[in-house]
C-alpha positions in Angstrom: 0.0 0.0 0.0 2.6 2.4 0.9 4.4 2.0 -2.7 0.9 2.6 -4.4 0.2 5.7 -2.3 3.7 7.1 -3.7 3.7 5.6 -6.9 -0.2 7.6 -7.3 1.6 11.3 -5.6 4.5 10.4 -7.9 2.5 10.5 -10.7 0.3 13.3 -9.9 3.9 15.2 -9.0 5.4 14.1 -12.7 1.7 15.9 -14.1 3.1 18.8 -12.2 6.5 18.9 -13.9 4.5 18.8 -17.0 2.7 21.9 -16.4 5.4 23.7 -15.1 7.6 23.1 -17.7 4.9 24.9 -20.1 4.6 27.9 -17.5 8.6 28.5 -17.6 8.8 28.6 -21.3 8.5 31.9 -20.6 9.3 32.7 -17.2 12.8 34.6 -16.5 15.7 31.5 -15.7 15.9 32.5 -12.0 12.1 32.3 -11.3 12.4 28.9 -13.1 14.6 28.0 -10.7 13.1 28.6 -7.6 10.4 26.5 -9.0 12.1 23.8 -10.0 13.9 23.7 -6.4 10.1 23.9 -4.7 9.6 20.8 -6.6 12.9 18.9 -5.7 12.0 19.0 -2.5 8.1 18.3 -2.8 9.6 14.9 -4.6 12.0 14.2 -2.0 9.0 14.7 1.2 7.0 12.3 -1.0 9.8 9.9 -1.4 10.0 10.6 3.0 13.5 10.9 2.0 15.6 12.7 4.9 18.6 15.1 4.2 21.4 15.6 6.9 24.0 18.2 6.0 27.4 18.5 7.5 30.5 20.3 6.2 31.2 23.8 5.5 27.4 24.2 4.5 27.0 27.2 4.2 29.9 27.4 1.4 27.3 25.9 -1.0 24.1 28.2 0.1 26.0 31.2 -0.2 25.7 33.5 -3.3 29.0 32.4 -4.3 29.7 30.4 -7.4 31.7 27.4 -7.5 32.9 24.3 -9.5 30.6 21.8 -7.6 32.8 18.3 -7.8 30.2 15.9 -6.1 30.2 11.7 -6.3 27.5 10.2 -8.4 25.2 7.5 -6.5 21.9 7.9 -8.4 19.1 10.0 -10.4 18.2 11.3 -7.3 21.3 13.2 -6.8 20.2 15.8 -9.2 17.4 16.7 -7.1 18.9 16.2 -4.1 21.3 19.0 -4.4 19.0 21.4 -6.4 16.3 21.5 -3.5 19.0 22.9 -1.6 20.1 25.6 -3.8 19.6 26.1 -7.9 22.6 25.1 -9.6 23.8 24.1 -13.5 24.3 20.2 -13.9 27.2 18.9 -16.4 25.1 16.0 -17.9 24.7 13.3 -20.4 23.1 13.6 -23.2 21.1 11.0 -22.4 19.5 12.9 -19.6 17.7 14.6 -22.2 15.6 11.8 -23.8 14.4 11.0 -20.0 10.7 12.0 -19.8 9.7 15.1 -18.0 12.8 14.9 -15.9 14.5 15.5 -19.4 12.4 18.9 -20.3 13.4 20.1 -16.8 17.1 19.5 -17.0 16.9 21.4 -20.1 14.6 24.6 -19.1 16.7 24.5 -15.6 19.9 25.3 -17.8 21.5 22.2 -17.8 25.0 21.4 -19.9 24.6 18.4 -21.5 27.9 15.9 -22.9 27.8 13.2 -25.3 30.5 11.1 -23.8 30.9 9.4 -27.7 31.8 12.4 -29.5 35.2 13.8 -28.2 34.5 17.2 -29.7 31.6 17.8 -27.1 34.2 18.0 -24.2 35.6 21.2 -25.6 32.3 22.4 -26.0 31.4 21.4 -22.6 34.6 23.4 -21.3 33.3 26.8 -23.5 29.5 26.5 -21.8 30.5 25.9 -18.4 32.9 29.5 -18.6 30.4 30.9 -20.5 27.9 30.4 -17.7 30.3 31.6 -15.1 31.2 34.9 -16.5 27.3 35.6 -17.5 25.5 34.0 -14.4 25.7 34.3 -10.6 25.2 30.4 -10.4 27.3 27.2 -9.6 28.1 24.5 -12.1 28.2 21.0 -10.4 29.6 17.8 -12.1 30.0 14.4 -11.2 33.5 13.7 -12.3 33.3 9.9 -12.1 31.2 9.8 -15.3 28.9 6.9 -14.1 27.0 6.2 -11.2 28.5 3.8 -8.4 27.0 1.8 -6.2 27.3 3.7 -3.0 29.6 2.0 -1.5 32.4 3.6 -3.0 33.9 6.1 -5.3 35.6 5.9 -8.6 38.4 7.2 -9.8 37.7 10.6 -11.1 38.1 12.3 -14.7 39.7 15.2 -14.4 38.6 16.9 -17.8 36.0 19.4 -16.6 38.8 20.8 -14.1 39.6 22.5 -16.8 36.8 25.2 -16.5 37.9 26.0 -13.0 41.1 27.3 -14.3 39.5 29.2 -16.9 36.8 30.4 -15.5 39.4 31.2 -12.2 36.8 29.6 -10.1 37.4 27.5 -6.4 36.3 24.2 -6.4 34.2 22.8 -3.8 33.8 18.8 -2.8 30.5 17.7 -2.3 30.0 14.0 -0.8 26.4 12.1 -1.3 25.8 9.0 1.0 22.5 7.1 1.5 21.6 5.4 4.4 18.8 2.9 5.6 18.1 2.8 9.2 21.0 4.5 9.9 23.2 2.0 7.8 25.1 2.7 4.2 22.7 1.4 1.9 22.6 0.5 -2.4 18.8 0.9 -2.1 19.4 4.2 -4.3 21.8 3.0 -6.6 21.2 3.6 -10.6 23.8 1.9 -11.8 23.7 -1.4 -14.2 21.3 -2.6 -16.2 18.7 -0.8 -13.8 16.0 0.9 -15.0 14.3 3.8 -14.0 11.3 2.5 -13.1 12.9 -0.4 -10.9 14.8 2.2 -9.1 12.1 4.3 -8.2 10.6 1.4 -6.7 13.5 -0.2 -4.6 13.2 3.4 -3.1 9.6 3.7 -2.8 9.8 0.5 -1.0 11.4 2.2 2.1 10.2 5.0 4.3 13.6 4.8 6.0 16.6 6.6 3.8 18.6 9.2 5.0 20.9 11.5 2.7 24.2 12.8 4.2 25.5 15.3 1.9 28.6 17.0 3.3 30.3 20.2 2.3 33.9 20.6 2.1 36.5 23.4 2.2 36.9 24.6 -1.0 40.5 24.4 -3.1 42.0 26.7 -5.1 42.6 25.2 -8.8 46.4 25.7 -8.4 47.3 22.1 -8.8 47.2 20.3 -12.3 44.1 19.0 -13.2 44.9 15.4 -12.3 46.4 16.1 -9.1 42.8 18.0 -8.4 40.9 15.2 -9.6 42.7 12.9 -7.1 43.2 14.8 -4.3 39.4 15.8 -4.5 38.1 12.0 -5.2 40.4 10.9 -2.3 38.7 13.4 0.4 35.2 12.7 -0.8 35.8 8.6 -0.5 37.0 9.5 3.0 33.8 11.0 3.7 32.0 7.9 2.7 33.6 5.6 4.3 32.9 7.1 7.7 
């Protein structure tokens, strides 16, 4: 009964997303994003998903702007983070072809890469500084590429540094780890052959997972990018294996 009850608001919540995605066509890109944030957390209460922050938090709800480098765990990471605080999302492409969730990644400003075409990554690079020099907003990517099972963290890419050193902007490590009854838990893992329907409902399943996202000090892009990439995976597996 419990996962009919959310699969029924889920749907009525998705209905939402559809009309709001017709009211922002033309709406102004900030207002946009205060919606879009309102409804990140509207999913995550109907999901009775819990957020716990610890770190240097109020680093990331500032008005300062920052490369976001944060571990990748699952689709709910997205929203996770932007109920907190709207932000641009490095993406893939195939975020895009993802229904409704798709249409808001793309009106909430969202950079997409196509991972097979090694021409995007320079492209990639140019958006990301355009968007710092033109908007008062953070960029966050998720530098291992894929999602993991939660469990751990992979080794990072360290490509996308490269718009921190361009764009002269401090990077700032942002660790994700879900919990069940106060245990690390897979439950939220996208990863595999999983689909998105079958991980909505592994997490509809439980009324018990906790989020702990912590904030770290933010660095200075004065090392090369793959001594970055390292030394910033390294700190945010630390945090997850606590």
């Amino acid at each position: 009964m419990n996962f009919i009850f959310k699969s029924i608001l889920m749907a009525l919540h998705l209905l939402l997303a559809v009309i709001l995605c017709i009211a922002m066509i033309i709406l102004p890109r900030n207002i946009s994003g205060v919606l879009i944030q309102h409804w990140a957390k509207r999913l995550l209460r109907i999901l009775k998903i819990k957020i716990t922050l610890s770190g240097e938090v109020l680093n990331f709800l500032n008005k300062d702007t920052y490369l976001v480098v944060s571990n990748h765990i699952s689709w709910l990471d997205i929203p996770l983070i932007f109920s907190l605080k709207p932000i641009t999302f490095v993406s893939t492409s195939d975020v895009k072809m993802w229904p409704i969730i798709g249409m808001l990644a793309k009106i909430s400003g969202a950079i997409f890469i196509d991972r097979n075409r090694k021409s995007s990554l320079l492209e990639v690079i140019q958006a990301m500084n355009h968007h710092f020099k033109n908007h008062k907003q953070s960029i966050c990517i998720f530098p291992e590429g894929i999602t993991s099972n939660g469990y751990q963290v992979l080794p990072f890419k360290s490509n996308l540094f490269q718009s921190a050193f361009e764009a002269n902007k401090l990077l700032l490590p942002l660790s994700i780890k879900y919990k069940e009854n106060n245990v690390i838990t897979n439950r939220t893992s996208f990863h595999g052959s999983t689909t998105l329907f079958q991980s909505f409902k592994r997490i509809a399943k439980s009324n018990q997972i906790e989020v702990v996202l912590d904030i770290g000090h933010p660095v200075k892009p004065t090392q090369s990018r793959k001594d970055l990439s390292v030394k910033l995976q390294e700190a945010i597996a630390l945090k997850i294996s606590r």
